[in-house]
N, C-alpha and C positions, 0 to 999 in steps of 0.2 A: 823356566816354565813358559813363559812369553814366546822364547824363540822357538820350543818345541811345537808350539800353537801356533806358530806361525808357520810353521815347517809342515804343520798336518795340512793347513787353508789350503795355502801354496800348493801339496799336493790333488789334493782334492781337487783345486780347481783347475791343475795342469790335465789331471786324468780326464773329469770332466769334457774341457776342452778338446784335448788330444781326443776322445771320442766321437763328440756329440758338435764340435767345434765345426768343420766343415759342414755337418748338416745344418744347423744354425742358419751360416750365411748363406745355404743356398736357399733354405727357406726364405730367409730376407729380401735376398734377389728375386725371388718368382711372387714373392708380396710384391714387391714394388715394381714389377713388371707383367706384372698381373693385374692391377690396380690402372697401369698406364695403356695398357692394352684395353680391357675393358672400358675403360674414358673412352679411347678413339673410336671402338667398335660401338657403341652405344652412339653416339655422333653419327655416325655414317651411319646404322639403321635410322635414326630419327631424320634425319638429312633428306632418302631417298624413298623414307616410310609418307614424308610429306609432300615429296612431290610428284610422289603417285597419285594419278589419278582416279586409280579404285579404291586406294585407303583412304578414310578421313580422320579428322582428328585424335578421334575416341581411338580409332583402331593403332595407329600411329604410335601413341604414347603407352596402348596396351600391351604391343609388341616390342619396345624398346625396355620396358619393364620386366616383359620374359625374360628376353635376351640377356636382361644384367642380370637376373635371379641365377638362371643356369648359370652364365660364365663363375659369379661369384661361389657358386656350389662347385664345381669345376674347380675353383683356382682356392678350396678351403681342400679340397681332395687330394690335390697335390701338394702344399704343404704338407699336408696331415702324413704322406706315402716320401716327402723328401725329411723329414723328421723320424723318418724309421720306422714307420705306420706300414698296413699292409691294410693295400685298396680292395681286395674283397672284402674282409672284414669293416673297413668304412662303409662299401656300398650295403653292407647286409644289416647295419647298423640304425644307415638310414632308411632304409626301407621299411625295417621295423617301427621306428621314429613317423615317417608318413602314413604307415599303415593307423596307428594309434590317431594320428591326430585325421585320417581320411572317416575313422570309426565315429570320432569326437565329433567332428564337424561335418556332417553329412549335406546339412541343411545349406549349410553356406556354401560348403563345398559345388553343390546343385546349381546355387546362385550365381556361384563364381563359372560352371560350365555355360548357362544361361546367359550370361552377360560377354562369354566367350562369344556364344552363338549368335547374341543382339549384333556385336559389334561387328562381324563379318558376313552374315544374313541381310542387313541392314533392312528391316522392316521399316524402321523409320531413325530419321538424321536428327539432332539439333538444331531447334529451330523450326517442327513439323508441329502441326495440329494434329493432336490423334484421340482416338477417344481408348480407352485402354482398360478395356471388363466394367464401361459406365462411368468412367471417371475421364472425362474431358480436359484436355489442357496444350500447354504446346512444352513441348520438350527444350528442359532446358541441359543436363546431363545425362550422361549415359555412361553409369558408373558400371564396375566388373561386378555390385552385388545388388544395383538399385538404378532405377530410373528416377529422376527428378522433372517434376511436370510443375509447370503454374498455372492455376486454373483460370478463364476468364473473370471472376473475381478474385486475382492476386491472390489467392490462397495454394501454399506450396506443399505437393504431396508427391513422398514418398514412395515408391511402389518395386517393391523386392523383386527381382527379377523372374524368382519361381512363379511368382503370380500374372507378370507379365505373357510368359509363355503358355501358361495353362489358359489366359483369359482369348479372348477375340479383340484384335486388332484392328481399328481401323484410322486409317491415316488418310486425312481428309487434303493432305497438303505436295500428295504423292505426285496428284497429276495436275496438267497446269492449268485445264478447267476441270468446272462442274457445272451440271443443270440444275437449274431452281426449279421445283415445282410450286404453283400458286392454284389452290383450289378459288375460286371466285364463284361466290350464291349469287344468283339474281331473281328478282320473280318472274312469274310463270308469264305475267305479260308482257315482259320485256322483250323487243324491239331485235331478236338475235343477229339480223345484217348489222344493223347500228352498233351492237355491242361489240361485233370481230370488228367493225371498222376503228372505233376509239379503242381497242386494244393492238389493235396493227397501229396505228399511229406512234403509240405510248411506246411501243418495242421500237418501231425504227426509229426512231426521235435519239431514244440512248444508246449512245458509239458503244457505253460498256456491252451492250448485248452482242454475241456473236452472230454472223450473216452467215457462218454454215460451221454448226449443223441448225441448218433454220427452226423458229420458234415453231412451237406447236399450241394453238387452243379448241378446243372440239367441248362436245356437249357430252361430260362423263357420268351422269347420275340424275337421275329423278327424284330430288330428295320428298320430304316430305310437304316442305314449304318454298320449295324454291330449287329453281335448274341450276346443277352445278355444274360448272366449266372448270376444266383444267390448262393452265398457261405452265408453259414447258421452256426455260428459254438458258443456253447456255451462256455462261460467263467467267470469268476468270479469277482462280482461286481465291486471291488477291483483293476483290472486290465484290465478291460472293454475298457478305452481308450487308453492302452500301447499296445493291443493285435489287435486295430483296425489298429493304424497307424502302426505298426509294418508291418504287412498284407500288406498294403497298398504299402510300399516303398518296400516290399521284392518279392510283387507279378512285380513290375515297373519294377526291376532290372533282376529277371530272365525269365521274358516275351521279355524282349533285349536280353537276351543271348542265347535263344531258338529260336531266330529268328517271336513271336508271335505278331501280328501288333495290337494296340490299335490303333482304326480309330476316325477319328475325321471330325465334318464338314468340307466342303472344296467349296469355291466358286469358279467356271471358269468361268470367264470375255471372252468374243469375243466379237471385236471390228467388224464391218462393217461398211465400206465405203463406201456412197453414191456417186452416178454417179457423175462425175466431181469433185471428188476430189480429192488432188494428197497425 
């Protein structure tokens, strides 16, 4: 009984073999040289993805991560067709298979094209101040379905890539200056040679300020209490907000010591007394 059952295995597993036997290992060989291949190729894209100088990081890692998705689809296809499989029918398979899950996931799907388009559009890099549909912050990721921003109060937000494309961009950190504009009230009897001369002083004084494209202050408005001047002055991304407030507390302090009055609303109360009262 034993040997006859031994005698069926035996066969079974010669037939088997003698079949299926050579496809087997050649599937084994194209795994494992499929496997070694893909290694090197993945290398050498990330290798020359980073020492390009129009790809940067985000984009670098998101294209070596293509590149293995296809080869590893590719090199499941070929097993699948040295195992006795037929490749149309794989590819019709899968097609079906992506169609289903392109239906499921539209949303991410969009996110995932958007995050395509971030990364090789490059609106803005890692490391950029941008303000992004109202929401201010500097970029610290630039994932394939989300941007990661940190807001100037350390607060970390999210923001889906669909949302990013559909809002208004703007990246404050593109170019390597910017002009500051400073409205400055004064009153109406202020002294206006004296006040462009301590404002010309204030500006050449600070190296941060740029000598071209030269500052500008002129007399822009008649308010209601007081002439408002505008100071126009460029400087550099980098020090954009040391150069404002700087300004700000140095124009306060010698506008007191020039005797120059910053007016400000003022409401006067009178009281009248009706007849018969004491």
């Amino acid at each position: 009984m034993l040997e006859e059952l031994w005698s069926k295995v035996r066969a079974v597993t010669w037939n088997f073999f003698s079949n299926y036997g050579k496809a087997i290992v050649l599937a084994l060989v194209i795994l494992v040289l499929g496997i070694l291949v893909i290694s090197i190729v993945k290398k050498a894209v990330k290798k020359n993805s980073v020492k390009s100088r129009k790809i940067d990081n985000s984009a670098a890692t998101f294209i070596t991560s293509i590149v293995s998705l296809v080869a590893y689809v590719a090199l499941i296809i070929l097993i699948i067709v040295a195992l006795g499989g037929s490749a149309s029918n794989i590819i019709a398979a899968l097609s079906s298979v992506m169609l289903a899950i392109a239906l499921g996931l539209q949303n991410t799907l969009a996110s995932l094209a958007n995050g395509i388009l971030l990364i090789f559009t490059k609106p803005f890099k890692a490391g950029d101040f941008v303000d992004i549909g109202g929401t201010s912050g500097t970029v610290k990721e630039i994932k394939l379905f989300s941007v990661k921003l940190v807001t100037p109060d350390n607060l970390v937000e999210i923001i889906p890539n669909n949302t990013v494309f559909s809002s208004t961009i703007i990246n404050y950190s593109k170019m390597p200056m910017r002009r500051l504009d400073i409205v400055v009230p004064v009153s109406y009897s202020t002294d206006v040679a004296k006040l462009k001369a301590l404002i010309k002083e204030l500006v050449e004084k600070d190296s941060r300020i740029a000598k071209n494209p030269s500052y500008f202050f002129r007399l822009t408005e008649y308010g209601a209490s007081s002439l408002n001047f505008t100071l126009r002055v460029w400087t550099d991304v980098s020090v954009f907000w040391d150069v404002k407030f700087d300004l700000l507390e140095t124009m306060l302090e010698k506008f007191r010591e020039n005797g120059i009055e910053i007016p400000y609303n003022q409401l006067d109360v009178h009281v009248v007394k009706a007849e018969g009262e004491v």
